[in-house]
N, C-alpha and C positions, 0 to 999 in steps of 0.2 A: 626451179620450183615456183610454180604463181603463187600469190598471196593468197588464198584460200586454203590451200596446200600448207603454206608456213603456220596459219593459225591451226587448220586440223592437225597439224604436228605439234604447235607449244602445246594445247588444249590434252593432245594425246600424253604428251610427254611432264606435262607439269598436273600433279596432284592437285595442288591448291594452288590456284591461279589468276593474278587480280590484272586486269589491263586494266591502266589507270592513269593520271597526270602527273607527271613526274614519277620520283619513287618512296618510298616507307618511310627515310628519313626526309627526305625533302619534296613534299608532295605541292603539285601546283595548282591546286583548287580545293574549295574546303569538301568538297564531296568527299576526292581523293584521299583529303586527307583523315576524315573520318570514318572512312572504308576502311584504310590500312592500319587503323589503329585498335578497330574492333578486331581486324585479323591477328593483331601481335598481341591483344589481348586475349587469343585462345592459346599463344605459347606453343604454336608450331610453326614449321618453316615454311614460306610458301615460295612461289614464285613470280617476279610482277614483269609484266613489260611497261614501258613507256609509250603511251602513244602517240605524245608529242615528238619523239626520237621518231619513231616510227609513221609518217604518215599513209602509208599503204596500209597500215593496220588500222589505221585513225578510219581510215575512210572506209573501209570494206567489211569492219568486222560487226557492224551494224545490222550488215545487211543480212551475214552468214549467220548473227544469232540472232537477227531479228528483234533485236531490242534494241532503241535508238540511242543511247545515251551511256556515260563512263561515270563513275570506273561499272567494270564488270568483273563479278567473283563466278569464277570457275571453279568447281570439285567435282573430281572422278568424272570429270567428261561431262558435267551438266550445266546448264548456266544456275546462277543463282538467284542474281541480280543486280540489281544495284545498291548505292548507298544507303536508300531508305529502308529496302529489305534488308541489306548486312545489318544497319545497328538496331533495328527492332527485332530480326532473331537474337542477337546479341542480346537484348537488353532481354528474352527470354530467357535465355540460357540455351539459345536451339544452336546456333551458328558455332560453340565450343563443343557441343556435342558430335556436329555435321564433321567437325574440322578435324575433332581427335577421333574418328572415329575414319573417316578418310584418311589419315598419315597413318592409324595402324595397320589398315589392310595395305597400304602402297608399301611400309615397310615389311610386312609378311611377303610380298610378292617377289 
């Protein structure tokens, strides 16, 4: 499977989905770590990759979503953004709505 393949798979396969620096508890840049924490502040589960583990993700998935820069929140297959978008929906109230509202229908399905 090429790496474009691997990402239209996690993206396919993960509801809520942050490619990020490091992970949720041990995140390796304050982006990251402020991305993952607005996500555990909606109180559902998501899914993260590392893209420091990962550098074929590091390098490629920029290109496939077009947006240059991490972390990046995935739900239902769309991109979201990045850090600046996650904590100002958040600080809305949009991004607990986006979130619990994605984890109901993934679990109805």
């Amino acid at each position: 499977m090429d790496i474009i393949e691997t990402i239209k798979d996690q993206i396919a396969k993960n509801t809520i989905l942050l490619y990020m620096k490091g992970s949720p508890n041990a995140p390796q840049c304050g982006f990251s770590a402020r991305a993952s924490q607005a996500l555990m502040g909606c109180g559902e589960k998501f899914a993260y990759v590392d893209i420091l583990q990962n550098p074929e993700i590091r390098a490629n998935l920029p290109k496939y979503a077009n947006w240059p820069t991490f972390p990046q929140l995935w739900v239902a297959g769309e991109l979201v953004g990045g850090s600046d978008i996650v904590l100002e929906m958040f600080e809305k109230g949009e991004l607990q709505t986006l979130i619990k509202d994605a984890a109901a229908k993934a679990a109805q399905a």
